[in-house]
C-alpha positions in Angstrom: 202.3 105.0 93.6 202.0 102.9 96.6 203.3 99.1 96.6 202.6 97.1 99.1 205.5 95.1 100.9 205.8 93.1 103.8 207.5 95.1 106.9 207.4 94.6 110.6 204.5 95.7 112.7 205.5 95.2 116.1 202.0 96.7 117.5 198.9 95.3 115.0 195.3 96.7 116.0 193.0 94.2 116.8 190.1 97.2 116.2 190.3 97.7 112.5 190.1 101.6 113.4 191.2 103.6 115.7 188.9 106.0 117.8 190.1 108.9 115.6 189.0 106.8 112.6 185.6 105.8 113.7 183.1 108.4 112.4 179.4 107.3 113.4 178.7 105.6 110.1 182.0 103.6 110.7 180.4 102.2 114.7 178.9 98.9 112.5 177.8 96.2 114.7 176.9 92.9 113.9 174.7 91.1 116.3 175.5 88.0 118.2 175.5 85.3 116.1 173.6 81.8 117.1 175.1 78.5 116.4 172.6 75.9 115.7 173.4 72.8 113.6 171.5 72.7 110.3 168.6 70.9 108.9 169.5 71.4 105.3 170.2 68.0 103.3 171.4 69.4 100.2 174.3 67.3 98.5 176.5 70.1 97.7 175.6 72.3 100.4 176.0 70.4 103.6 177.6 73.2 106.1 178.9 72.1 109.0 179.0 74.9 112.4 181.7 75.1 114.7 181.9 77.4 117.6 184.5 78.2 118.2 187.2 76.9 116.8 188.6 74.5 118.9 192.7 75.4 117.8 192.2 78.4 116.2 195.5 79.2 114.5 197.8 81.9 116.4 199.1 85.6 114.8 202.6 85.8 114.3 204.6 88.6 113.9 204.5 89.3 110.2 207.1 87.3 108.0 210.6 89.0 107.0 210.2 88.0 103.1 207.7 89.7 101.2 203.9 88.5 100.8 202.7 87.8 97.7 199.2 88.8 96.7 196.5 86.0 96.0 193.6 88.6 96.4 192.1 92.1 96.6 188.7 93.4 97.1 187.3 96.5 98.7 184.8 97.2 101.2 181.4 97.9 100.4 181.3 101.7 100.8 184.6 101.8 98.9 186.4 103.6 102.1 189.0 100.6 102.8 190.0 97.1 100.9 191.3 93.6 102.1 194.6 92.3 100.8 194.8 88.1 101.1 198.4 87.3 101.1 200.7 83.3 101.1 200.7 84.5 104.8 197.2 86.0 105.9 195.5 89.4 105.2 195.9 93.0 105.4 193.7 96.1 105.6 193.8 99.1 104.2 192.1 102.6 104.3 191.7 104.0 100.7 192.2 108.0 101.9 193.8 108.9 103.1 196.2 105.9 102.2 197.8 103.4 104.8 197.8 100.2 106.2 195.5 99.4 109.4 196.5 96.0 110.2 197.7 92.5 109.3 197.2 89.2 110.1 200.2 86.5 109.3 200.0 83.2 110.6 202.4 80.8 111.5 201.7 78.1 109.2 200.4 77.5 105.5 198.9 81.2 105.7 197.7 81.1 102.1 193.9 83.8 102.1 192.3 83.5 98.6 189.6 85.7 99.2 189.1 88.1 102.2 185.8 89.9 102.3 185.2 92.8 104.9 181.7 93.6 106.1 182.1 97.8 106.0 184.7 98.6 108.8 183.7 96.3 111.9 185.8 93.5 113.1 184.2 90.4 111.0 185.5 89.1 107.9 185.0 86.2 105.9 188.0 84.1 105.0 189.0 81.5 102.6 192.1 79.5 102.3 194.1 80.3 99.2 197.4 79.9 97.6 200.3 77.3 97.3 199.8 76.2 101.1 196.4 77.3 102.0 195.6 78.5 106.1 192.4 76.6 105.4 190.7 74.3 103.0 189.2 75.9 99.8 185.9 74.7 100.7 185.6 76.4 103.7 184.7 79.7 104.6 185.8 80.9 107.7 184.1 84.1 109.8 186.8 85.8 111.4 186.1 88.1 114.9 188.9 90.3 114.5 188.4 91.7 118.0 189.0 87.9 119.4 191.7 87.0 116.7 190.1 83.8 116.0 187.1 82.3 113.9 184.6 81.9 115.4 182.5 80.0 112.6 183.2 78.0 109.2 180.6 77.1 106.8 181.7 73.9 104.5 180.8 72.5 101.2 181.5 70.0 98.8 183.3 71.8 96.1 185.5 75.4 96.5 184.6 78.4 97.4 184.7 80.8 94.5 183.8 84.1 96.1 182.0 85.5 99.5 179.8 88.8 99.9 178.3 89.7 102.9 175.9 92.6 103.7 174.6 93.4 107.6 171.6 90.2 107.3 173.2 88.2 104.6 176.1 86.2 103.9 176.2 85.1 100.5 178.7 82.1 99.1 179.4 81.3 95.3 180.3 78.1 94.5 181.2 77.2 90.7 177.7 76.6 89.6 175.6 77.1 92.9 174.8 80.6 95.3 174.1 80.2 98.7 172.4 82.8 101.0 172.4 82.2 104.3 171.2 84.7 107.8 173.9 86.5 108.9 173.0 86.0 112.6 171.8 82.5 113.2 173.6 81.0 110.0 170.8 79.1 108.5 170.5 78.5 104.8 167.8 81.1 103.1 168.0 80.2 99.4 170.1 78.5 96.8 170.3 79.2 93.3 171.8 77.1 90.0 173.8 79.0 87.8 175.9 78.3 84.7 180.1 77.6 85.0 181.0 80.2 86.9 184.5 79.9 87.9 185.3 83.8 88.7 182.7 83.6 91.5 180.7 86.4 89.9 178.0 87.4 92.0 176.5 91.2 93.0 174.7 92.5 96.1 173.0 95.7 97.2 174.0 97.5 99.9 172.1 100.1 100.7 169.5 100.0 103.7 166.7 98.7 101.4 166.4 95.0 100.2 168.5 93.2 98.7 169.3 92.6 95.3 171.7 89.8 94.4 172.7 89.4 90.5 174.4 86.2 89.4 174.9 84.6 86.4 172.1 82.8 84.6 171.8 79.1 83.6 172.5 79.8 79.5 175.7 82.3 77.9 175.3 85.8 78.2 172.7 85.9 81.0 172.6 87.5 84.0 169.8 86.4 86.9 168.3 89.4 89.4 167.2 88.5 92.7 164.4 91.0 94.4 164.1 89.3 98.0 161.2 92.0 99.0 158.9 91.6 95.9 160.4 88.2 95.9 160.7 88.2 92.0 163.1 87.3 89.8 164.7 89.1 86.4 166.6 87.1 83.9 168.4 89.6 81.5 169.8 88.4 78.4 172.5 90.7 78.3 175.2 89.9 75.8 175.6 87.4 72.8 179.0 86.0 74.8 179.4 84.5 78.4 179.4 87.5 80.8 182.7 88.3 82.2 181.7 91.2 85.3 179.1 92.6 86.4 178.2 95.3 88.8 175.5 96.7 90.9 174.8 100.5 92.0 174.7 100.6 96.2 170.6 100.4 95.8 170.6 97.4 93.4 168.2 99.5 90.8 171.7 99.5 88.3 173.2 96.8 86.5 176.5 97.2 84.6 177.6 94.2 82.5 180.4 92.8 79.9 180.8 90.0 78.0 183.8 88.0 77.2 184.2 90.0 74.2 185.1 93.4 76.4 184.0 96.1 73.6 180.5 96.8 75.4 179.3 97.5 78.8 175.6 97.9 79.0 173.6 99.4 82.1 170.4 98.0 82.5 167.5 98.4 85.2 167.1 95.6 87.4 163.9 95.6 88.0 162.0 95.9 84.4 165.4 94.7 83.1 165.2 97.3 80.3 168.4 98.3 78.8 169.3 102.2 79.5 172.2 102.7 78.0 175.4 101.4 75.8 178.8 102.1 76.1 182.0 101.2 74.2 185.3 100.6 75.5 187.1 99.7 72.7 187.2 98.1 69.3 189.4 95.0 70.3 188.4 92.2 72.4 189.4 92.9 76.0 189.0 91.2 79.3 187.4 93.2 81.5 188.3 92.7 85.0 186.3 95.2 86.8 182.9 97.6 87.0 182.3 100.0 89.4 179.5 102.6 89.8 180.3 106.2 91.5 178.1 106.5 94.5 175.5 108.9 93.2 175.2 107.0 90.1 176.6 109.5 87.7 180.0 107.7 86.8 180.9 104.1 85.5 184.5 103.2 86.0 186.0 99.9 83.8 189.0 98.2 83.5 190.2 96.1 81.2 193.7 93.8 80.5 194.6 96.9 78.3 196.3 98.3 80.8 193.3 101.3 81.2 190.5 102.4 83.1 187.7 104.0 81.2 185.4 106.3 83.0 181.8 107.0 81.4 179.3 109.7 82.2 175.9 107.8 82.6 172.8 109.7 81.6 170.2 107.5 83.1 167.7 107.2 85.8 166.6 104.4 87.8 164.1 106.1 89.0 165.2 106.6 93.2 164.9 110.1 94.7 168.1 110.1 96.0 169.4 109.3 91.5 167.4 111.9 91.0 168.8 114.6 93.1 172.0 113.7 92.6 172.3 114.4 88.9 169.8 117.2 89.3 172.6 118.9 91.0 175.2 117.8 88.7 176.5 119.7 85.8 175.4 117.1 82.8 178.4 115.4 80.9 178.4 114.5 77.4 180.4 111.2 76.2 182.1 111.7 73.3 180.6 110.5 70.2 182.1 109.3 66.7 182.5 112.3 64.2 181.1 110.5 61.9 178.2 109.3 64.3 175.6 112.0 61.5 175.8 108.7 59.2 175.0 106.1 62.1 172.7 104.7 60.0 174.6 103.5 56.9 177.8 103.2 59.1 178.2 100.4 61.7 177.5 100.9 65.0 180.9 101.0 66.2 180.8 104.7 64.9 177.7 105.9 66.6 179.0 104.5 70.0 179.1 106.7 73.5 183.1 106.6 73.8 184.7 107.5 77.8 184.9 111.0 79.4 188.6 110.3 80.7 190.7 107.3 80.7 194.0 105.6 82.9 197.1 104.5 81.6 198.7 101.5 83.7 201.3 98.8 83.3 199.8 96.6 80.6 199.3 92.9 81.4 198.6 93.2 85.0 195.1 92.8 86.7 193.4 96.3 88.2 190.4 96.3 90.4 188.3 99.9 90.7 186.2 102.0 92.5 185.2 106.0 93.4 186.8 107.4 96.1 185.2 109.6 98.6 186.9 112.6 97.5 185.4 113.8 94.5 186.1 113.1 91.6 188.5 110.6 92.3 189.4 107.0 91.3 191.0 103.6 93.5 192.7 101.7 91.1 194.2 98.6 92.7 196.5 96.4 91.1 197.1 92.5 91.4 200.8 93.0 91.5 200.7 95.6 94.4 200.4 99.0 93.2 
């Protein structure tokens, strides 16, 4: 089990791979982006552009005591994740395992959320932490390959959480989403949403439209955002306040839980239709994290139980490349109550569609996961540094 720990790295790469590295669907570029000031008047939105920095804040040589972690996320394919650290941020490949670079600064240092756009130098960054690198209500675009930011975006209240795709950059504030142009920054669409203090927000990634998903305006429901057809889905899809959500890579799959953690349902985004039901457990459990295999035939979740549940999905939403996928796969039963015959004078609890293989971890710590690229394999990233 890998931890991570703070030691000296005399050489950091400003590329965050090395030729070696860089297969062709690693080359991401990002085109130039435009610096205009904006004409948006909203109240709580209010960005202000700067470019560049005018004292952007120097690397330092990483510190001798350890870092602690303030934040973890992956990348969107899954192939690295971003540690935020009281000092800066780190990278990491996934697989084969190690550390690609780090950035430590020389003063505050706190990153509370770090948010890689696939493997190409731009990140978004916000301030985190005891002693913050930059205000909470800022989100900072990062050039790796100049060491510096090169933009910030402000608002009125803090940033929750960042997701970016290639065209989008999308910032969640505690009850309001902004989407914004990746390139010249302006403000696309805003969106209300009920107390949202996780920052809970989804995007597709795949090279079709995008789908956002965000929490609706009552308890237990979720909003879907089609930017092509330009509709939008409300899904009531739980009885409590929805804890985590999750989107499949072409935004046609939903996964959700509630703050009750028994349930995760998978519904289709578009029609909003539920597909399928799936239990975790019989006590209330916070769920921290969702995560769909690439060709849609898994469903990872993990929970403050100290487990990661992985479920066999036996739906279709319906794209070509779904349906080949589990055409070619050898079908996977969940496991089923044995007393599931009687489901109709039982409760439902003994008819329910139970995991295919579960994860034992340290209990009481918080676990963020995701498919590897091998196959058949799970990333399972823990808050305390395994």
């Amino acid at each position: 089990m890998a931890t991570l720990s703070a030691y000296p790295n005399t050489n950091p790469n400003t590329n965050f791979l090395s030729p070696t590295d860089q297969s062709n669907h690693d080359r991401e570029s990002i085109p130039p982006m435009q610096h205009h000031p904006s004409s948006e008047t909203d109240s709580d939105a209010n960005p202000n552009f700067h470019s560049p920095l005018l004292n952007p804040p120097d690397s330092v040589p990483p510190a001798v005591a350890p870092s602690s972690l303030l934040h973890l996320s992956f990348n969107q394919d899954h192939g690295c994740f971003a540690a935020g650290t009281d000092h800066g941020f780190r990278i990491y490949n996934c697989d084969p395992f190690r550390e690609i670079f780090r950035r430590d600064f020389d003063r505050g240092g706190g990153i509370g959320v770090v948010e890689m756009l696939f493997r190409c130098n731009i990140l978004a960054l916000v301030g985190g932490g005891p002693d913050p690198q930059y205000p909470p209500n800022k989100v900072m675009i990062w050039d790796d390959h100049q060491s510096r930011c090169i933009s910030e975006l402000s608002f009125r209240s803090e940033v929750r959480s960042v997701r970016l795709r290639r065209d989008r950059i999308i910032v969640v504030l505690e009850q309001k989403i902004f989407v914004y142009n990746f390139v010249d920054l302006k403000l696309l669409h805003q969106i209300e949403t009920i107390a949202n203090p996780k920052g809970l927000c989804a995007v597709s990634q795949g090279a079709g439209s995008l789908v956002l998903v965000c929490p609706g305006l009552q308890k237990g429901q979720v909003r879907v955002e089609h930017y092509a057809s330009k509709r939008t889905k409300f899904i009531m899809a739980h009885d409590s306040r929805i804890a985590c959500f999750a989107l499949s890579q072409d935004g046609q799959l939903l996964a959700t839980a509630s703050t009750k953690g028994t349930l995760v349902r998978i519904y289709n985004t578009i029609d909003g239709s539920l597909l399928q039901e799936v239990r975790r457990g019989a006590d209330r459990a916070e769920i921290y994290s969702l995560a769909f295999s690439s060709n849609t035939q898994w469903l990872a979740v993990s929970s403050d139980k100290g487990t990661v549940h992985v479920f066999s999905l036996k739906i279709n939403a319906g794209s070509p490349s779904t349906t080949q996928s589990r055409s070619t796969s050898e079908p996977v039963v969940s496991p089923h109550s044995s007393l599931s015959f009687i489901k109709g004078v039982l409760p439902k609890y003994f008819s329910s569609e139970w995991s295919v293989a579960q994860f034992r971890l340290v209990e009481g710590s918080q676990y963020l996961v995701a498919f590897g690229h091998q196959k058949n394999t799970v990333v399972i990233l823990g808050i305390d540094g395994r």
